[in-house]
C-alpha positions as CSV (number, residue, x, y, z in Angstrom):
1,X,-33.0,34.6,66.2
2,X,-32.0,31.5,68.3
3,X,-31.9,32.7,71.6
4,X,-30.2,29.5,72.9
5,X,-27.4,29.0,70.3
6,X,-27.1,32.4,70.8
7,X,-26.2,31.7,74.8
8,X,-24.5,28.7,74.4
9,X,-21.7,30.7,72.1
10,X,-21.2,33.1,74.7
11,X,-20.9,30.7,77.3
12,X,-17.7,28.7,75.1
13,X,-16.5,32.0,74.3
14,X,-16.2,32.7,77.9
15,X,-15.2,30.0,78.6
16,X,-11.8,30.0,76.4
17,X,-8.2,30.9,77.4
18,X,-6.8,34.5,76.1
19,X,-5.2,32.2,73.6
20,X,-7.9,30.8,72.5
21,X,-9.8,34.0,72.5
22,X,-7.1,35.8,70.0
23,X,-7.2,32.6,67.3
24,X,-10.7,33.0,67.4
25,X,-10.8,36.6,66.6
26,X,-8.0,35.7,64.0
27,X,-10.2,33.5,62.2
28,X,-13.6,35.8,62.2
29,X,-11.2,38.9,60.7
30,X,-9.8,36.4,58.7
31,X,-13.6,35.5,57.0
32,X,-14.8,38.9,57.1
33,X,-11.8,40.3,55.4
34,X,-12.2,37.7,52.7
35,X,-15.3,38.7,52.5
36,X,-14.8,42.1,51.4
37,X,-12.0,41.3,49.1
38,X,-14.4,39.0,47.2
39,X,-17.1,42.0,47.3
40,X,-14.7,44.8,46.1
41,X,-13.3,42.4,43.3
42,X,-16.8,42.0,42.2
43,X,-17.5,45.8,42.1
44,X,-14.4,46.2,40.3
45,X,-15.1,43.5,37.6
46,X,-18.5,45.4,37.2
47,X,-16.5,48.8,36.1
48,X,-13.9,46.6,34.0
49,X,-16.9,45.1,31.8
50,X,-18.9,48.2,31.8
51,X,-16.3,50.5,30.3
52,X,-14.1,47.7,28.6
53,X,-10.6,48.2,30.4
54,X,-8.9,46.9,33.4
55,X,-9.1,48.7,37.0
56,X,-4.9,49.1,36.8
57,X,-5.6,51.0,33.3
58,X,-8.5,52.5,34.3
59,X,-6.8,53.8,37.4
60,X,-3.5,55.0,36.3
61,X,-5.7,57.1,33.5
62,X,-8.1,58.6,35.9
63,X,-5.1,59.5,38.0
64,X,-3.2,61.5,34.8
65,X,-6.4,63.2,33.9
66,X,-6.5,61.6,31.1
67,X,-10.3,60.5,31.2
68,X,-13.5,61.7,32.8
69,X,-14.6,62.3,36.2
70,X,-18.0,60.8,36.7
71,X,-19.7,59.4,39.4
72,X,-19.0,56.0,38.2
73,X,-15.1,56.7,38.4
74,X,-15.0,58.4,41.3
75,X,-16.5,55.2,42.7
76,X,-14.8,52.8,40.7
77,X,-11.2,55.0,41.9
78,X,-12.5,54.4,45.5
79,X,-12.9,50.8,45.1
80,X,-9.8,50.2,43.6
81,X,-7.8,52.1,46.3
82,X,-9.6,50.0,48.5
83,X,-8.8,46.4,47.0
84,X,-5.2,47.7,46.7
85,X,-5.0,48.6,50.6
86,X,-6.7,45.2,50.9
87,X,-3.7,43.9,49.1
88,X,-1.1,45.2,51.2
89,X,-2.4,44.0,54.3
90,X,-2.4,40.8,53.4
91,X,1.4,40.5,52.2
């Protein structure tokens, strides 16, 4: 770790207005949230080529009954509900 980049961050962070402060924080949630989109979609193409159907399909089926209830879907149902929350927050 870089001790001194590390102290010379804090000090500009400090060192900004309340303004300032909130835009940064914008922009850091803004990147990390990205970054979990882009992680969930991944996961979720992974179940799509793995079992040949899309996550909508896949989901509205697993939701009826209408197909197993593996691991895999349990996971792949908790992903999607994720992306889709993901979704919503962003509209």
């Amino acid at each position: 770790m870089n001790q001194k980049l590390v102290e010379s961050l804090a000090q500009i962070i400090l060192s900004l207005s309340d303004e300032e402060r909130h835009l940064l924080e914008s922009k850091v949630e803004n990147h990390v949230g990205s970054d979990a989109e882009t992680d969930l979609a991944a996961r979720l193409k992974g179940f799509e080529d793995k079992y040949q159907m899309t996550s909508e399909d896949f989901y509205r089926r697993f939701q009826a009954g209408a197909i197993g209830d593996s691991a895999d879907f349990f996971e792949w149902n908790t992903y999607y509900e994720m992306w889709n929350a993901a979704q919503v927050q962003v509209l």
